[in-house]
N, C-alpha and C positions, 0 to 999 in steps of 0.2 A: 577675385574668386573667393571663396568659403574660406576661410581659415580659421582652424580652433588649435589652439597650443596649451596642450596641460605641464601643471609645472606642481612641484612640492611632494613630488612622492620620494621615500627614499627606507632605511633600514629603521624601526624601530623596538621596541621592547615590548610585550606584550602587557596591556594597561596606560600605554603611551597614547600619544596623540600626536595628528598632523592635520595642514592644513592643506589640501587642494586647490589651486585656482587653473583657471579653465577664461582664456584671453580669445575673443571672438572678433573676428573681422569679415566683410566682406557679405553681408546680410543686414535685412531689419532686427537687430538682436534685440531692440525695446520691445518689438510684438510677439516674439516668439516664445513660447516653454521650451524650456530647455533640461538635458536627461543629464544623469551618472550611470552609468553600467560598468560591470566590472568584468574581468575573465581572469579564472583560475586556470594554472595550470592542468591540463585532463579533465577540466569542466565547461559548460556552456555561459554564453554569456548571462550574466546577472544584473536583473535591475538592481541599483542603489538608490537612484532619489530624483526627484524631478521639482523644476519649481515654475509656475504662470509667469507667464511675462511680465507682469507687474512684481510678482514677488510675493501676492498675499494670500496664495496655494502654496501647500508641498505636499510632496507626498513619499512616502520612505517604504524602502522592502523589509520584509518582516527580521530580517535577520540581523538588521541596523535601525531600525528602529530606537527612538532614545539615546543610541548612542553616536547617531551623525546629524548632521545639521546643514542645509543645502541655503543657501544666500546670493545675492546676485547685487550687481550693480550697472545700470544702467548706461551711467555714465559713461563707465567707464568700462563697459562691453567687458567685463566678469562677472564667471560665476565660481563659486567658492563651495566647497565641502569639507565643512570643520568635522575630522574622524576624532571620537575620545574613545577613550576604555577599549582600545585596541585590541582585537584577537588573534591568533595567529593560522585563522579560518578568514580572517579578511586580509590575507595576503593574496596580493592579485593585480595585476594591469588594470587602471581607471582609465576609463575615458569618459569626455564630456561630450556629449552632440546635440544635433537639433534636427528632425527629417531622416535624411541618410548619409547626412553630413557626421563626421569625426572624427576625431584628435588623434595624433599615433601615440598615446596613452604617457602614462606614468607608472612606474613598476611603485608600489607601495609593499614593505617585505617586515611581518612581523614575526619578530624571533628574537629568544634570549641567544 
């Protein structure tokens, strides 16, 4: 069956940086695009990023823009979201999906 497991969320600084991965089994993941959405506490879910199945699209929410970066690998049925210059407006559960397929997320928490 579908399986997506996110991993690399965790407590950072605000200015810091982390790296998201997003391990996919149980589908054609080489043809698919694949998302990042996010959920804040008391808000609705947010796109973060999406990238073509090939990898030579992406596309970013306005609010991370320049400062995330979405990557994939084929291979090896990952997708990656390199977060820099971290804010503490982008503290939130990430999840990675494809369809109506998704991860039970990663807490990412920025705070001094």
């Amino acid at each position: 069956q579908v399986q997506l497991v996110e991993s690399g969320g965790g407590l950072v600084q605000p200015g810091g940086s982390l790296r998201l991965s997003c391990a996919a089994s149980g589908f054609p993941f080489a043809i698919v695009d694949m998302s990042w959405y996010r959920r804040a506490p008391g808000k609705e879910r947010e796109f973060v990023a999406n990238i073509s199945f090939s990898g030579r699209t992406t596309n970013y929410g306005d609010s991370v823009k320049g400062r995330f970066t979405v990557a994939r690998n084929n291979a090896k049925k990952m997708v990656y979201l390199q977060m820099n210059s971290l804010e503490p407006e982008d503290t939130a559960v990430y999840y990675c999906g494809w369809a109506d397929f998704w991860g039970q997320g990663t807490q990412v928490t920025v705070s001094s």
